[in-house]
C-alpha positions in Angstrom: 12.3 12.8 -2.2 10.9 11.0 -5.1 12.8 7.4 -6.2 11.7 4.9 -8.8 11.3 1.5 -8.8 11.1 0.1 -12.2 9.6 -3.8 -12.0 10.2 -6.0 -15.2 7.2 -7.8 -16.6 8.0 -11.3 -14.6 7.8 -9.7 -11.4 4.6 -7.8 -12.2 2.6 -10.0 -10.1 4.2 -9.4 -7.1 3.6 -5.6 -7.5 -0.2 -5.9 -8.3 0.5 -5.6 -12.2 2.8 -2.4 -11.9 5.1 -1.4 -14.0 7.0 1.4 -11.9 5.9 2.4 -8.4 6.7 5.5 -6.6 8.6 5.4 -3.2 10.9 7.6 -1.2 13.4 6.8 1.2 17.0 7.9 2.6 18.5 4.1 1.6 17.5 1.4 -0.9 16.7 -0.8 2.2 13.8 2.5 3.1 12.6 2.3 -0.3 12.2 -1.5 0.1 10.5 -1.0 3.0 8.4 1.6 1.3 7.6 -1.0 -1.3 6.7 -3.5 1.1 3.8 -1.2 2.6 2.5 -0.4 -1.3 2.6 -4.7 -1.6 2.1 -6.1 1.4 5.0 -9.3 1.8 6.9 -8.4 -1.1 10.1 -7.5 1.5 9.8 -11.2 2.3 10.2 -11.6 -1.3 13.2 -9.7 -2.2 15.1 -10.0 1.3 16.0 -13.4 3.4 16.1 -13.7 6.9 19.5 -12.8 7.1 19.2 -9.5 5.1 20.3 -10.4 2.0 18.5 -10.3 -1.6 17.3 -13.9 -2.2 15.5 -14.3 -5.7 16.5 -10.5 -7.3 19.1 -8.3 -8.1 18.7 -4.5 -7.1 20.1 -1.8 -8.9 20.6 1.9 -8.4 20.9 3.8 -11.8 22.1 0.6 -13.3 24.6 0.0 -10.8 24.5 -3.2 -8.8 23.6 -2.2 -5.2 26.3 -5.5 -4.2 29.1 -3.5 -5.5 28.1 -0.1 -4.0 26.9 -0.8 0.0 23.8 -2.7 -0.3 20.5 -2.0 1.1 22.4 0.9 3.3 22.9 2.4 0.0 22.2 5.8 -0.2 19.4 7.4 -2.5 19.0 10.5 -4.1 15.7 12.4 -5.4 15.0 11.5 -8.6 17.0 8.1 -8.5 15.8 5.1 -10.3 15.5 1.0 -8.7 15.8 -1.7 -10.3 14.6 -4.9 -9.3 15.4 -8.3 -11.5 14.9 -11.5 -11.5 17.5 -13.5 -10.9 17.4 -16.0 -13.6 18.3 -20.3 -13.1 18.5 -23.0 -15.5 20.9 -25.4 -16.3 
């Protein structure tokens, strides 16, 4: 099963300069894991101690994973991940 996870240029960094990486997984919290082993401490990144998405937002196919059922979400082959930035300011 082949997912993507399509990164935005201000979270390059934390993919080593990718702009899409190639994962698979049953659920989006798999492909996160799945992520985590291409970029070592990136699920400490996205995901707090309590399991929750601390600095992003996630999407499946443009859907916000929050309004479907989260990380247990399921994925399909060929599905697409978002990951944003949540933005702050004032």
């Amino acid at each position: 099963m082949t997912i993507i996870a399509r990164i935005p240029g201000s979270l390059k960094e934390w993919f080593d300069g990718s702009e899409e990486a190639v994962i698979d997984g049953k659920t989006v919290g798999e492909c996160i894991d799945q992520l985590d082993n291409k970029f070592s401490g990136l699920s400490s990144r996205l995901i707090d101690k309590n399991g929750e998405m601390s600095a992003v937002l996630i999407f499946l196919n443009g859907e916000n994973i929050v309004n479907l059922n989260g990380l247990e979400t399921d994925v399909a082959d060929g599905d697409e991940l978002g990951i944003i930035p949540l933005a702050a300011g004032g």
